[in-house]
MIDOSE-1310 file (N, C-alpha, C; in nm, 2 decimals, decimal comma, always signed):
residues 222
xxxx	-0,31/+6,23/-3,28/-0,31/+6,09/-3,35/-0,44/+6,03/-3,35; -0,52/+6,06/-3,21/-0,65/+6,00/-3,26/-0,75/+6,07/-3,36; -0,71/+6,15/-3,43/-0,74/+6,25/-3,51/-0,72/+6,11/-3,68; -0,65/+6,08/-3,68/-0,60/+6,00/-3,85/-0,62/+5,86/-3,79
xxxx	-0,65/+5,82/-3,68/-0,69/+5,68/-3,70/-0,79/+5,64/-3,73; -0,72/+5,53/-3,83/-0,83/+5,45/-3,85/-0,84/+5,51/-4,04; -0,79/+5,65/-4,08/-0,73/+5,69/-4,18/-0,62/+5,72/-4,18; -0,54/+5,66/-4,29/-0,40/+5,66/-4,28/-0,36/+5,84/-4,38
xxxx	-0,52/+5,83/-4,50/-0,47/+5,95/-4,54/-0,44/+6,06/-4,51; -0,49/+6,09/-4,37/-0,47/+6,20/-4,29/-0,35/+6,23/-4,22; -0,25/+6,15/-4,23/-0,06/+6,15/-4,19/-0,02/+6,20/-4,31; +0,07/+6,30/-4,23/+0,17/+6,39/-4,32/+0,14/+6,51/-4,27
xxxx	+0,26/+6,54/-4,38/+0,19/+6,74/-4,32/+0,09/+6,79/-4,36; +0,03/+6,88/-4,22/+0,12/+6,97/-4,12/+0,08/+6,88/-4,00; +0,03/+6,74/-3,99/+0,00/+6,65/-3,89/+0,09/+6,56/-3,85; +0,21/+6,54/-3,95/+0,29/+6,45/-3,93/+0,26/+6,33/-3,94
xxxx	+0,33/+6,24/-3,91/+0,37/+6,09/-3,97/+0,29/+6,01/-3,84; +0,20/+5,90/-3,90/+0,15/+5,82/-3,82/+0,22/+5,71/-3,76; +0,37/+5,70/-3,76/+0,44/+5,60/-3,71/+0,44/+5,52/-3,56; +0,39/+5,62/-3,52/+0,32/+5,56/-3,36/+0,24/+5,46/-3,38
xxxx	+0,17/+5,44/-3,44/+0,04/+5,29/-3,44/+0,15/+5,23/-3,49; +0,20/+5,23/-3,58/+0,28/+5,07/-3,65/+0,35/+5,06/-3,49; +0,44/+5,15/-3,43/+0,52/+5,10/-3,35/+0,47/+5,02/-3,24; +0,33/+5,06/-3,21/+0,23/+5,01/-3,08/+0,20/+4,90/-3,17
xxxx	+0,15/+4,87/-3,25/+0,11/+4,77/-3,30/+0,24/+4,64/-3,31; +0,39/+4,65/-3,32/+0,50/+4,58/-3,30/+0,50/+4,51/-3,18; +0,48/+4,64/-3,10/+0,51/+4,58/-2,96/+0,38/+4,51/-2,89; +0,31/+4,52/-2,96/+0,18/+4,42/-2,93/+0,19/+4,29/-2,95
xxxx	+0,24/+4,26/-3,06/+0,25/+4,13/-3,16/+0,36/+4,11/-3,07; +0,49/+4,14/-3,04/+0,60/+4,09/-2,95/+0,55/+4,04/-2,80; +0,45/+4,14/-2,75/+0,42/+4,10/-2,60/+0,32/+3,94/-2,64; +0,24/+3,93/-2,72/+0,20/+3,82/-2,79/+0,29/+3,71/-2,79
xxxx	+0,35/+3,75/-2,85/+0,49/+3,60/-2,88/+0,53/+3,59/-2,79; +0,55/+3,67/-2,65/+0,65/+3,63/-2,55/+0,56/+3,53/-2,44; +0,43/+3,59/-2,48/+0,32/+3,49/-2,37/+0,31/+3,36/-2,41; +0,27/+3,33/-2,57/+0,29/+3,23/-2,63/+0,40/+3,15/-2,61
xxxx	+0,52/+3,20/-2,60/+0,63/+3,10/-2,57/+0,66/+3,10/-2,45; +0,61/+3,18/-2,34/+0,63/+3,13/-2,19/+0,49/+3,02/-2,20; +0,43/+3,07/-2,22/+0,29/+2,95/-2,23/+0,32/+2,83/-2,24; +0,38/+2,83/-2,34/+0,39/+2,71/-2,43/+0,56/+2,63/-2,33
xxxx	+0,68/+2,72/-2,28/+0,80/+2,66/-2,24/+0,72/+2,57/-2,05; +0,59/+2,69/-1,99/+0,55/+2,64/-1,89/+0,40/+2,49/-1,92; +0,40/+2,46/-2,06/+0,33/+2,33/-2,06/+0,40/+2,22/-2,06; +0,52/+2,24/-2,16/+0,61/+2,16/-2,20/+0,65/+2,12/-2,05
xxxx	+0,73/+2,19/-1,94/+0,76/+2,13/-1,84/+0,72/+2,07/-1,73; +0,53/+2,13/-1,74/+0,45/+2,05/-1,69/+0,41/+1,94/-1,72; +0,42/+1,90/-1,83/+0,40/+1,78/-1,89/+0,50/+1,67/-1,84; +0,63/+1,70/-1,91/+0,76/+1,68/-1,83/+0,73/+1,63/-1,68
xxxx	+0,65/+1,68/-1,57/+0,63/+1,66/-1,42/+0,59/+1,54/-1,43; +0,48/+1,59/-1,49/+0,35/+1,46/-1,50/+0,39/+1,34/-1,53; +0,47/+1,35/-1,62/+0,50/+1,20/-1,72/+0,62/+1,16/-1,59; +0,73/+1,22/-1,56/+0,78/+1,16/-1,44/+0,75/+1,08/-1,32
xxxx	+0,62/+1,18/-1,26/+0,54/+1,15/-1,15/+0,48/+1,00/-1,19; +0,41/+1,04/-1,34/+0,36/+0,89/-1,37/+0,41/+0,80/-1,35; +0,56/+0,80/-1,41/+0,65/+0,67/-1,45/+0,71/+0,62/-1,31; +0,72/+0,74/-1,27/+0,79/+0,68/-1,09/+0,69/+0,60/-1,00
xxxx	+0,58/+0,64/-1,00/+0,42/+0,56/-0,93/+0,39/+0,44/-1,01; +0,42/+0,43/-1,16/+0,41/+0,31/-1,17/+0,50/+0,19/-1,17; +0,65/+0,20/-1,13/+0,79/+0,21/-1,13/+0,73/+0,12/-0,96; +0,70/+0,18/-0,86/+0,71/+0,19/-0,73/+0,58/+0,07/-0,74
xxxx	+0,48/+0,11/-0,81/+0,33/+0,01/-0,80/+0,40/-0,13/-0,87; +0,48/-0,13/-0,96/+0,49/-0,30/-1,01/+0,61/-0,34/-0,85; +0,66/-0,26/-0,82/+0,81/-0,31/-0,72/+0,72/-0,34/-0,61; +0,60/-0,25/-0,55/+0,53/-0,34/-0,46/+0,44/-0,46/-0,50
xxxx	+0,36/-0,49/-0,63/+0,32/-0,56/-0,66/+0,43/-0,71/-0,67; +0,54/-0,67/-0,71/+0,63/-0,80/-0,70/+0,60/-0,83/-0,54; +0,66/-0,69/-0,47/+0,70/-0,76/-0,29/+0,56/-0,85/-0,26; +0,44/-0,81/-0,33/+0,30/-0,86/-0,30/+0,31/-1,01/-0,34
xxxx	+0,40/-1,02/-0,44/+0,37/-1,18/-0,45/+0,45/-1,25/-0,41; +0,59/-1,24/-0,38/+0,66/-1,31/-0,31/+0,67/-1,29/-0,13; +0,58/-1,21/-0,08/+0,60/-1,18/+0,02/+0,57/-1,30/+0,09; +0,50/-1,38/+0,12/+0,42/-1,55/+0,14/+0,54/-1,58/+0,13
xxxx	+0,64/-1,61/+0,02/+0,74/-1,70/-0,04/+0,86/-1,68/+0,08; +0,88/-1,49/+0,11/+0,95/-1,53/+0,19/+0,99/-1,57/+0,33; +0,84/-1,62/+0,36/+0,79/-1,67/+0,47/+0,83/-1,78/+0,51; +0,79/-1,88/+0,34/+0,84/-1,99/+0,37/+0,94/-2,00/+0,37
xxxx	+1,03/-1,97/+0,28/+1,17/-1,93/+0,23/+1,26/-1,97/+0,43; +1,21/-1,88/+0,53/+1,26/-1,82/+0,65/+1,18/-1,96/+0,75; +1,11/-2,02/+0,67/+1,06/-2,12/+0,81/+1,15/-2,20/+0,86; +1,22/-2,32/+0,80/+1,38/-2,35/+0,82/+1,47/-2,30/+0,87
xxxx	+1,45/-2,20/+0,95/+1,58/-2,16/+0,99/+1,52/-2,15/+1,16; +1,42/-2,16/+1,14/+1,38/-2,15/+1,29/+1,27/-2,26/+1,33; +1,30/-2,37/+1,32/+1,22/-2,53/+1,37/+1,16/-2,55/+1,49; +1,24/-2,48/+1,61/+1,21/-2,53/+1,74/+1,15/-2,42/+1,77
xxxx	+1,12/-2,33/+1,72/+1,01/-2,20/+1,77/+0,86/-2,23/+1,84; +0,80/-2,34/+1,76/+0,66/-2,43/+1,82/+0,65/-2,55/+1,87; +0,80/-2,56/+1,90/+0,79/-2,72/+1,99/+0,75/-2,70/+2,14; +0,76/-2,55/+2,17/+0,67/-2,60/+2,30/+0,53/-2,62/+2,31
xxxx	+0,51/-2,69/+2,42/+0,37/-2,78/+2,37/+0,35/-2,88/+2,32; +0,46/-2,93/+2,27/+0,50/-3,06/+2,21/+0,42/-3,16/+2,27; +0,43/-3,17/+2,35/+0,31/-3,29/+2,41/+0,17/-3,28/+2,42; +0,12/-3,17/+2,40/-0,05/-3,15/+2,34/-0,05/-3,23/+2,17
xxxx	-0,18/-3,20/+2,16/-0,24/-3,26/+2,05/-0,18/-3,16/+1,93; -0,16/-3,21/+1,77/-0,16/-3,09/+1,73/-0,24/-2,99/+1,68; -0,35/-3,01/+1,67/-0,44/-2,90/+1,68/-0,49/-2,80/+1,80; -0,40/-2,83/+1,87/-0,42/-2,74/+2,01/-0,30/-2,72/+2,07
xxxx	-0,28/-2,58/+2,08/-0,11/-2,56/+2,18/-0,17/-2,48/+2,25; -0,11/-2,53/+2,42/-0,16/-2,45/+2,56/-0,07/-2,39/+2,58; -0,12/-2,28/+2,66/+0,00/-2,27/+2,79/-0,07/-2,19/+2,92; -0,01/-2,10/+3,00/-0,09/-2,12/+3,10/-0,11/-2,00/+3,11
xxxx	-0,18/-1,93/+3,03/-0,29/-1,84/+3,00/-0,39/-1,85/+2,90; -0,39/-1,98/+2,87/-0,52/-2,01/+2,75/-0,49/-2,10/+2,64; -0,54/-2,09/+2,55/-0,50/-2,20/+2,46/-0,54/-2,15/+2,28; -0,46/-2,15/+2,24/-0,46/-2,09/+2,06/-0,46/-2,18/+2,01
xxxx	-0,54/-2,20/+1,87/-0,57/-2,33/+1,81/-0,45/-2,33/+1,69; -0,38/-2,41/+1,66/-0,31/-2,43/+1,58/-0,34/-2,56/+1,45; -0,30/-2,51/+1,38/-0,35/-2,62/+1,25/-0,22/-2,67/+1,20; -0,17/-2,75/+1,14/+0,02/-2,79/+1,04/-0,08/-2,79/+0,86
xxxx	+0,03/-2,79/+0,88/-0,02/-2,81/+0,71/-0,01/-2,97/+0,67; +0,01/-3,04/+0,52/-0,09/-3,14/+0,52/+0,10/-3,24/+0,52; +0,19/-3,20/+0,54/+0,32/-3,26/+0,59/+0,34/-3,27/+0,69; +0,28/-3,17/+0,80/+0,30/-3,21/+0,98/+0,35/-3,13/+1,03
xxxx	+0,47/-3,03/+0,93/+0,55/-2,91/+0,93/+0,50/-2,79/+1,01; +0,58/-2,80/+1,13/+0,52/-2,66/+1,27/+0,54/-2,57/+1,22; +0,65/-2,55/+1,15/+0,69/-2,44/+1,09/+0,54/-2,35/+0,98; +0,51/-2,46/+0,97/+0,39/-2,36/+0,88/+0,28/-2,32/+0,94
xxxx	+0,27/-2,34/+1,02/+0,13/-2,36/+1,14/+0,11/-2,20/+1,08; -0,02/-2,13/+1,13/-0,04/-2,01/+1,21/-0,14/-2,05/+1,28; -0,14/-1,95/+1,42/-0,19/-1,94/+1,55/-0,36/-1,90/+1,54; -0,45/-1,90/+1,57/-0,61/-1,89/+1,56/-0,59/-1,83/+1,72
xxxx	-0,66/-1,68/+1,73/-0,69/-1,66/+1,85/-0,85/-1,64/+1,89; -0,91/-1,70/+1,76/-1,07/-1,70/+1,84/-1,12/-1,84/+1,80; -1,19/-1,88/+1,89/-1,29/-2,04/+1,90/-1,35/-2,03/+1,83; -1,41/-1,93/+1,78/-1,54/-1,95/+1,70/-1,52/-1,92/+1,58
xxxx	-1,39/-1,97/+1,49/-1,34/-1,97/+1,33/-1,37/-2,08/+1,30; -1,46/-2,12/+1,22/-1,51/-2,25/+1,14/-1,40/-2,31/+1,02; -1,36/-2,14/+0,98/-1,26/-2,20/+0,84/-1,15/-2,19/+0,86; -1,09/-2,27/+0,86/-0,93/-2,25/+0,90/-0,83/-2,26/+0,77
xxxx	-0,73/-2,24/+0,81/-0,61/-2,21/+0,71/-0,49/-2,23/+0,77; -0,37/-2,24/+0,71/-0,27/-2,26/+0,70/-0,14/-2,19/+0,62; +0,00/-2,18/+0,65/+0,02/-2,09/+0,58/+0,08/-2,16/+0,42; +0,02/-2,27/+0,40/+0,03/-2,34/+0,28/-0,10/-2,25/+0,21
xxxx	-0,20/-2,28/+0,23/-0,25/-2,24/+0,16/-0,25/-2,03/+0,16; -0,23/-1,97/+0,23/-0,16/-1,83/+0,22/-0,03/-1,82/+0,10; +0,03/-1,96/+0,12/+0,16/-1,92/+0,02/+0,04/-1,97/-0,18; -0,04/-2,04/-0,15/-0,12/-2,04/-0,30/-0,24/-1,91/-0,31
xxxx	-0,23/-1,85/-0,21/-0,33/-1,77/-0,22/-0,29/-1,62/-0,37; -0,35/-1,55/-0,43/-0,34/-1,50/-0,51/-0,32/-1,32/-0,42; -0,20/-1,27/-0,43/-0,19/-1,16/-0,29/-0,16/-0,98/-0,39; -0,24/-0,91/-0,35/-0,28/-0,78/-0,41/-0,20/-0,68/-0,28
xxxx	-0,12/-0,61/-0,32/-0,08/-0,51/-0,19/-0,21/-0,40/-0,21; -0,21/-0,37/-0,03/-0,30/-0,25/-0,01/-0,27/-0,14/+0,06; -0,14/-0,15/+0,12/-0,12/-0,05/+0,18/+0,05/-0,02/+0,22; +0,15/+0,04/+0,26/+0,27/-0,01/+0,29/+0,32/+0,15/+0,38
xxxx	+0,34/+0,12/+0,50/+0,38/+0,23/+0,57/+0,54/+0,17/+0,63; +0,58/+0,32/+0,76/+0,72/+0,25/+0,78/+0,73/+0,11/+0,87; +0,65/+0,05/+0,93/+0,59/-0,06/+0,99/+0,60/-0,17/+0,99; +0,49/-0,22/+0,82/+0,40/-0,27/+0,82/+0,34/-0,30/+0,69
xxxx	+0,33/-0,37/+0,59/+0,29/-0,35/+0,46/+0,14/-0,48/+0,49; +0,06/-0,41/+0,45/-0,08/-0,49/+0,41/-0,08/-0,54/+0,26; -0,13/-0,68/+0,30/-0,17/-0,72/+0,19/-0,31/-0,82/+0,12; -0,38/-0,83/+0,01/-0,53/-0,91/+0,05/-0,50/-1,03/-0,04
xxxx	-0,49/-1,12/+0,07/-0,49/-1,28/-0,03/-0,60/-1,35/-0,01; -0,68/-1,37/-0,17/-0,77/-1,41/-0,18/-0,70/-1,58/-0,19; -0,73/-1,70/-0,10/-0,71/-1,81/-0,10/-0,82/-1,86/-0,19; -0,75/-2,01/-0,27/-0,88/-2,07/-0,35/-0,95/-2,16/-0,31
xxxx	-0,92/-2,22/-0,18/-1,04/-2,28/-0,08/-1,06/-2,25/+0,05; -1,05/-2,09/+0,06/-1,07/-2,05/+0,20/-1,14/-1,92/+0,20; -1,12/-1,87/+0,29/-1,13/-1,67/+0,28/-1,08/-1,61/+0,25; -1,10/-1,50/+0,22/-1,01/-1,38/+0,20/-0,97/-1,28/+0,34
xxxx	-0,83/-1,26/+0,30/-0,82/-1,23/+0,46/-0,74/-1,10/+0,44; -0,65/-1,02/+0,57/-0,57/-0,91/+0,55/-0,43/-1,03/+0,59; -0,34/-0,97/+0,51/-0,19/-1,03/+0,62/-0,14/-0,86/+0,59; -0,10/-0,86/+0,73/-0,04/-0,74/+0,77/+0,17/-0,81/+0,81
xxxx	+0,24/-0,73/+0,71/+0,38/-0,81/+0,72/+0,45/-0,72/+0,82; +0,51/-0,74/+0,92/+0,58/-0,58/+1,04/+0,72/-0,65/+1,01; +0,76/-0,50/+0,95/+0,91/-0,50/+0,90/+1,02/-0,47/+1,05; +1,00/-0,39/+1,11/+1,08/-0,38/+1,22/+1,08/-0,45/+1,33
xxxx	+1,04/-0,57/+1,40/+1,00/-0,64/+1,50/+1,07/-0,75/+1,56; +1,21/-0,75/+1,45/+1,26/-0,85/+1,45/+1,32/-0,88/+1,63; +1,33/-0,78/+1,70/+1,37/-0,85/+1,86/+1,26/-0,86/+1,95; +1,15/-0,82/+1,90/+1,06/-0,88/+2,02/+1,06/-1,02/+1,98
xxxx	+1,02/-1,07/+2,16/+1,06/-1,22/+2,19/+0,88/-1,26/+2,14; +0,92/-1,42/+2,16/+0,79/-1,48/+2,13/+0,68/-1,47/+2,23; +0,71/-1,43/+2,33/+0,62/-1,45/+2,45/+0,56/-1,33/+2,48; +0,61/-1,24/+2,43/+0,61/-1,07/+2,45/+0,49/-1,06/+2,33
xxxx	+0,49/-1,12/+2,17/+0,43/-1,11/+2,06/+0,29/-1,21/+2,09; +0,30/-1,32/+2,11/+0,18/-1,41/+2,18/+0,13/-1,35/+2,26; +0,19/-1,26/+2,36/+0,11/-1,21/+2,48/-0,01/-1,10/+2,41; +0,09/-0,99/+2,31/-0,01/-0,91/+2,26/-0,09/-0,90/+2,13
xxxx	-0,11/-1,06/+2,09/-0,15/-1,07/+2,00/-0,27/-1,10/+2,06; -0,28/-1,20/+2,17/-0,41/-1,25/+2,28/-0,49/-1,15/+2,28; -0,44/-1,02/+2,38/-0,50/-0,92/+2,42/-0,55/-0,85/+2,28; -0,51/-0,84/+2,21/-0,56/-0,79/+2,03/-0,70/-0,90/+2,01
xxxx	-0,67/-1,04/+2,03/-0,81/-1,13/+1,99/-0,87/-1,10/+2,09; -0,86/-1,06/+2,16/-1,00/-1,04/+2,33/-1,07/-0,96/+2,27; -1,01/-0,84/+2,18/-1,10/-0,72/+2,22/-1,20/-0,74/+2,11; -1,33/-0,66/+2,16/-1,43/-0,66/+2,04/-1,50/-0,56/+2,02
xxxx	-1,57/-0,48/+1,94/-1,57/-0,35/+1,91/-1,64/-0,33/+1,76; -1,79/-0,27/+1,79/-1,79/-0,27/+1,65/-1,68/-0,19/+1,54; -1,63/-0,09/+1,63/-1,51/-0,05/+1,48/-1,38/-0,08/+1,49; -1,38/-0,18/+1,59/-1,23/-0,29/+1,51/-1,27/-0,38/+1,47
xxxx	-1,17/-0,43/+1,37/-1,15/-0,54/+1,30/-1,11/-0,63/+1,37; -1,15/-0,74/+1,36/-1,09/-0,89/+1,47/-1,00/-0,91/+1,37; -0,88/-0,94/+1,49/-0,79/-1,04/+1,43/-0,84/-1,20/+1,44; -0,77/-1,29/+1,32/-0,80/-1,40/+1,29/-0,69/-1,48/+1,37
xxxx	-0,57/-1,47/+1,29/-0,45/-1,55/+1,34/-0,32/-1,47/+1,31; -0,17/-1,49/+1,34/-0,12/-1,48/+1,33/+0,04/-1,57/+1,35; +0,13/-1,50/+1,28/+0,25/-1,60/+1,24/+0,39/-1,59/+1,32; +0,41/-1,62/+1,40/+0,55/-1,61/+1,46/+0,67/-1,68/+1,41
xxxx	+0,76/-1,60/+1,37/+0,94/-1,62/+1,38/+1,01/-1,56/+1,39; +1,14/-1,62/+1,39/+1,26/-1,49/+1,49/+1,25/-1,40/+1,39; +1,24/-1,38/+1,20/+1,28/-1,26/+1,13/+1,13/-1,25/+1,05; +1,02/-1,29/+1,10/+0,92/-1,30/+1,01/+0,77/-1,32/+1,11
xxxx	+0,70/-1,15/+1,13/+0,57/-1,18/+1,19/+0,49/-1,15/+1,11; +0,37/-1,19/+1,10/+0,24/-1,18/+0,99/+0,12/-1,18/+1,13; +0,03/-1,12/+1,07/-0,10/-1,00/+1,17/-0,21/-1,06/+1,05; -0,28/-1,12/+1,10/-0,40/-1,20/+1,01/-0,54/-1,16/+1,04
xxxx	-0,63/-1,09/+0,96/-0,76/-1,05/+0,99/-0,82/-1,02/+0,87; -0,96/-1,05/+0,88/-1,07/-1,03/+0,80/-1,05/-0,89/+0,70; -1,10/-0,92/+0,59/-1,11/-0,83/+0,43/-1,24/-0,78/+0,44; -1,23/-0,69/+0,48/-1,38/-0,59/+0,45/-1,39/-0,55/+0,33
xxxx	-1,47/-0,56/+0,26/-1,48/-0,58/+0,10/-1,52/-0,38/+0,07; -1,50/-0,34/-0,02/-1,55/-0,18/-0,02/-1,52/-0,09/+0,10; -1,40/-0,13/+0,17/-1,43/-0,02/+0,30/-1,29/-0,01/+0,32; -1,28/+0,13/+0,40/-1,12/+0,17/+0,44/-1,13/+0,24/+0,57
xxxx	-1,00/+0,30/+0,62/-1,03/+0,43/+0,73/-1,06/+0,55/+0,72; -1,03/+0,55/+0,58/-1,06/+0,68/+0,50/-1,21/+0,69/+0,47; -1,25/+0,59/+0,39/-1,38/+0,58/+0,37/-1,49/+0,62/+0,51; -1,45/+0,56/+0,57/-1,51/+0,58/+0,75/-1,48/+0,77/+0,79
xx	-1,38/+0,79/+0,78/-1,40/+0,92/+0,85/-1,42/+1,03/+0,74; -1,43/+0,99/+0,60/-1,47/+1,09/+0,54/-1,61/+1,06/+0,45
């Protein structure tokens, strides 16, 4: 056969019929088609992944983006239901609640409402806030584990801070959460983050600290 290829004149007798090349040549063009349509059936369902993957991440990104803006809301929403949580102390001033391990600075908002207070565990915070102005602050989620969801509210006459929300916490007591919130503002460390202040109620704690602008823990260890 490699004798007439490439000439077809040379098939026939006494050499016989060159029908071998057409037939290799069929099954070439068939092994062709079958790549092309696996090819082509394994884009299509990759595609198919992708566009799922997409829709579900963005599906998940607006549902935490909502939790991001009402999360403040349902802070306040939950302050009413628990009034007598900062009446101890009641007889200090209110810019200052003691007790008798130290003293955390407390601010009300501009109706007198305890309920809105949050707690300051360091002296040396010049800007204070309130959780009035946290509930006008403009809030971007940043992170959401099984915990704990971060979030960055840039306030429009204050700082920009972290509020860290802890979803599971609801039975620790107040005195157990004050105690370890203290020991969290003691510590200092160039690679922690100070906490600022934070929020006590029976179904609702907030973890308040400084926004490092361009930086993460990822960023840091890689």
């Amino acid at each position: 056969m490699r004798v007439s290829a490439g000439n077809a004149k040379l098939c026939g007798a006494p050499l016989g019929a060159c029908f071998p090349e057409k037939k290799s040549l069929s099954i070439s063009v068939s092994r062709i088609v079958v790549v092309v349509l696996v090819s082509l059936a394994m884009f299509v369902i990759a595609a198919v992944i992708i566009l799922v993957l997409i829709r579900r991440r963005k599906k998940k990104a607006e549902q935490e983006q909502q939790e991001s803006g009402v999360v403040i809301g349902v802070v306040a929403n939950t302050s009413s239901r628990d009034s007598t949580v900062q009446k101890k102390g009641s007889s200090s001033s209110p810019n200052d609640i003691s007790d008798d391990q130290g003293s955390i600075r407390s601010r009300g908002t501009s109706n007198g409402s305890r309920s809105m207070r949050l707690s300051f565990v360091r002296e040396e915070i010049s800007e204070q806030f309130d959780l009035q102005d946290l509930l006008r602050a403009s809030a971007e989620i940043l992170g959401s584990g099984c915990y704990s969801s971060s979030y960055k509210a840039a306030m429009l006459t204050g700082p920009t801070v972290v509020v860290k929300r802890f979803k599971q916490m609801n039975n620790v007591d107040r005195q157990e959460f004050r105690e370890h919130m203290r020991r969290l503002g003691r510590l200092n460390h160039p690679n922690l983050l100070p906490l600022l202040a934070y929020y006590y109620k029976r179904d609702e704690k907030l973890f308040i600290t400084d926004f490092v602008r361009n930086g993460s823990l990822a960023i840091r260890l890689h």
